[in-house]
N, C-alpha and C positions, 0 to 999 in steps of 0.2 A: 421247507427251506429254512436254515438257519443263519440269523442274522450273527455277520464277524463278531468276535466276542471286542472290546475297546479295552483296547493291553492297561487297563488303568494301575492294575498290581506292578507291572514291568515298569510301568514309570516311579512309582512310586519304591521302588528293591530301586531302581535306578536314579532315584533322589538320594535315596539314603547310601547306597554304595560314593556318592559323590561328595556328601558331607561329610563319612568317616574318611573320606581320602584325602579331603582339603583341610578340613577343621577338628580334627584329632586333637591336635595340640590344642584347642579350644577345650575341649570335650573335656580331656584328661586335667586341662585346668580349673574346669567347673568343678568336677569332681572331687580332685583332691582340698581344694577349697573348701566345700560342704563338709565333706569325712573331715576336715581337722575342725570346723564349725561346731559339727551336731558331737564330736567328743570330748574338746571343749568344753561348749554347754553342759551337756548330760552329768563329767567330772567335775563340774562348779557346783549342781543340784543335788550330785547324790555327797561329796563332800561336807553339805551341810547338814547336819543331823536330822531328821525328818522331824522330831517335835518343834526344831525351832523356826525350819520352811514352814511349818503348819501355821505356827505361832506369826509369823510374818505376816503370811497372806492374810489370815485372818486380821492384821494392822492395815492391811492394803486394802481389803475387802470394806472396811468399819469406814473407811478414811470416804473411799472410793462414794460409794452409799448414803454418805451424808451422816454417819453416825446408825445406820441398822444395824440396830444389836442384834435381831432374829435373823437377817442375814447373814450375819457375820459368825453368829454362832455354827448354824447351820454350815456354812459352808467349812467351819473346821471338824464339827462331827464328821462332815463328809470326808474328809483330809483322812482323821482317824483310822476312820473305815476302812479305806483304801492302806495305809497302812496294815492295820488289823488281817485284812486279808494275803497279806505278802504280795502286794499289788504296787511296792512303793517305788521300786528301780523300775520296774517297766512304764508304770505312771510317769514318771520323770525323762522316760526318752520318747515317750507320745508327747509331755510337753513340749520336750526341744524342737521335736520334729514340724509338732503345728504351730510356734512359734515363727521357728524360721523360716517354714514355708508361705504364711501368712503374713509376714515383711516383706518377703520378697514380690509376694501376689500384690501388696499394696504399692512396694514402691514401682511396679511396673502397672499397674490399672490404675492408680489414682492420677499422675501423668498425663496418661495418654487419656483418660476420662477427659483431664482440665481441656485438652486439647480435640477431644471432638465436641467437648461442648461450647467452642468457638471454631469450629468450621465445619460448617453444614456439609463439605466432602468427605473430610476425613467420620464424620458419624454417620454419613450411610454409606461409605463402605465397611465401617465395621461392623456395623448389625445384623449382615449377614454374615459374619464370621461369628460372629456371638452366639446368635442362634443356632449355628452350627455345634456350638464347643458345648451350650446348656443340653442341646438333645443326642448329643454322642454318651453311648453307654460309657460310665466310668471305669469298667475294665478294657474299654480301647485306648484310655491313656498311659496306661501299662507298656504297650507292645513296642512304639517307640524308646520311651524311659529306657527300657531293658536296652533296646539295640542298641544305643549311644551309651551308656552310663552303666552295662552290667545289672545285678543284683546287689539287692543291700538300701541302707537308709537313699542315699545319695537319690537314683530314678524314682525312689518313693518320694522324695520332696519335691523330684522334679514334674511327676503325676499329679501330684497337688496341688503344687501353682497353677500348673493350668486348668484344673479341677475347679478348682477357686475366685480365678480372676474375673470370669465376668459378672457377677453380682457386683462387685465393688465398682469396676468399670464404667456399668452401667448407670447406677445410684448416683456414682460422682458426677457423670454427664446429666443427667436428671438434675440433680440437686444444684449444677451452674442455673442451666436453663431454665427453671425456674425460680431465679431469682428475681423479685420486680423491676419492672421496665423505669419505672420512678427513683428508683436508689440507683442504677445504672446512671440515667438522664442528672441525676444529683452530682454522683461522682463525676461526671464529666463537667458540668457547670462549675464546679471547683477545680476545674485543670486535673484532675487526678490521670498517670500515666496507668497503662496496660498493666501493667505489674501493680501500681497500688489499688485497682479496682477490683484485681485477683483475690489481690490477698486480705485487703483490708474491706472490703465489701462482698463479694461471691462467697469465697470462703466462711468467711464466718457465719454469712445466714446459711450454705446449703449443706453444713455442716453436719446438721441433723440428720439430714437424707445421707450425706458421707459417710456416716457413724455403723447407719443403719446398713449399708454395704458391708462396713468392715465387720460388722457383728455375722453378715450373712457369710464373709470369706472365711471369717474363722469357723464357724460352724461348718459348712463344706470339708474345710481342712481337716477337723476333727473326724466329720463321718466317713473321710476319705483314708484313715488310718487302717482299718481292719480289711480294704479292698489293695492296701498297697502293701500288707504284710504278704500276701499273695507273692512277692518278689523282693521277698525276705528286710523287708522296712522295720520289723521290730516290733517292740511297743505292746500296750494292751491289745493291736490289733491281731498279732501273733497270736495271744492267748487263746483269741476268740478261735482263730483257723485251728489253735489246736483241737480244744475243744468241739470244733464240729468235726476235724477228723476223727478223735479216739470219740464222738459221740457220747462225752463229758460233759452232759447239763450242766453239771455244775459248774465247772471250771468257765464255761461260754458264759453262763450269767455272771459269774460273777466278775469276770474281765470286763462285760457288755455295761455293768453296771458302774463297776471303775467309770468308763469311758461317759456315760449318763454324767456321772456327778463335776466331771471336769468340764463336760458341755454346758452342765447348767454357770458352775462358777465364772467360766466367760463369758458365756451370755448375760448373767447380772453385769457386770463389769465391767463390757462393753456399752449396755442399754443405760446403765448409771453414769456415762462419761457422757452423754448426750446432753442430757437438761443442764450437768453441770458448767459446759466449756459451751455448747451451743446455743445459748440460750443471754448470751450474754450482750 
């Protein structure tokens, strides 16, 4: 005897036939947003002669760092490179892309972080949605992206955000929450309102844990590049798909390697913005 199969697919072609029939005009406006966004960007980056972005970052990196000259060097050899290798327009629409996808994961997780981490409802219902999103294989956020937003960068950013979001999500609710019961009990002994104990007490100590989010959303983002070229996102992550189609060692590492050295450059960048603004 076979048990009914539970129409779960029907429902779900039946979610989504209902969203592209009411919020279309939503859809098409996200879209077109993004596409004028990430061409924008990408036209501002490739614009500037690649020695002198190198030359920037490398100001950015030295400043950032406290003055690491070996970081700072290193991270322009790494720039080099990546030019060196004809890596340098595609490097720069992987950055656009994990840029802006990485803004948008924050300004929609850091929010609602603030907000489950003052209401014991709103954070355990979302942890099971969280744990939901961390243990869904990263090519199942493809399949929607595609159906509302087509192919192209657009569904790949839209993959990533939610690729992304809940490390940040998570850390910012963490990082309220343990902030001490004694600087709370302080800030109210001084009359401090709802909003100044936000901002001028939580915030600033659970910054650290904050940071440490944002360092894990853009890393996510990054690694999420070569799974969303898959549906035509671009970027060093295309190189790599090529590369394992025509089975091109070479061209796969050395796009893969691209993709290494711009993980490492945010990564210092983000972990260097910690002690300096958090700590304060």
């Amino acid at each position: 005897m076979e048990l009914p199969k539970i129409p779960i697919g029907d429902a779900v072609e039946a979610i989504v036939d209902w969203i592209e029939t009411y919020f279309s005009w939503l859809l098409d406006a996200i879209s077109d947003g993004l596409r004028v966004l990430v061409n924008g960007l990408e036209d501002i980056l490739l614009a500037v002669p690649a020695p002198v972005l190198i030359a920037l970052t490398g100001v950015i990196v030295w400043f950032v760092t406290r003055h690491d000259i070996k970081m700072t060097i290193l991270t322009m050899l790494g720039l080099v490179l990546i030019w060196d290798l004809g890596l340098w327009d595609l490097s720069m629409l992987t950055v656009v892309l994990v840029l802006i996808a990485t803004v948008i994961a924050l300004a929609l997780s850091i929010p609602i972080g603030i907000g489950a981490a003052r209401s014991d409802t709103l954070n355990a219902a979302l942890r099971p949605i969280l744990d939901f999103m961390q243990t869904m294989p990263s090519f199942v956020y493809l399949i929607p992206a595609v159906i509302f937003f087509g192919l192209g960068s657009v569904p790949g950013i839209i993959a990533t955000v939610i690729f992304a979001m809940p490390p940040a999500l998570r850390l910012t609710t963490l990082g309220i929450r343990q902030v001490p019961v004694e600087l709370i009990e302080v800030a109210d002994a001084f009359g401090a309102t709802p909003r100044q104990k936000l901002f001028k007490v939580q915030l600033p100590v659970a910054l650290p844990t904050i940071m440490a989010g944002v360092n894990q959303c853009i890393m996510l983002a990054l690694s999420m590049t070569v799974i969303a070229s898959m549906i035509g996102a671009g970027g060093l992550g295309y190189q790599v798909l090529v590369g394992i189609q025509r089975v091109d060692i070479g061209m796969g590492f050395e796009a893969g390697l691209a993709i290494v050295i711009l993980a490492i450059i945010f990564d210092r960048i983000t972990q260097n913005l910690v002690p300096k603004y958090g700590k304060k």
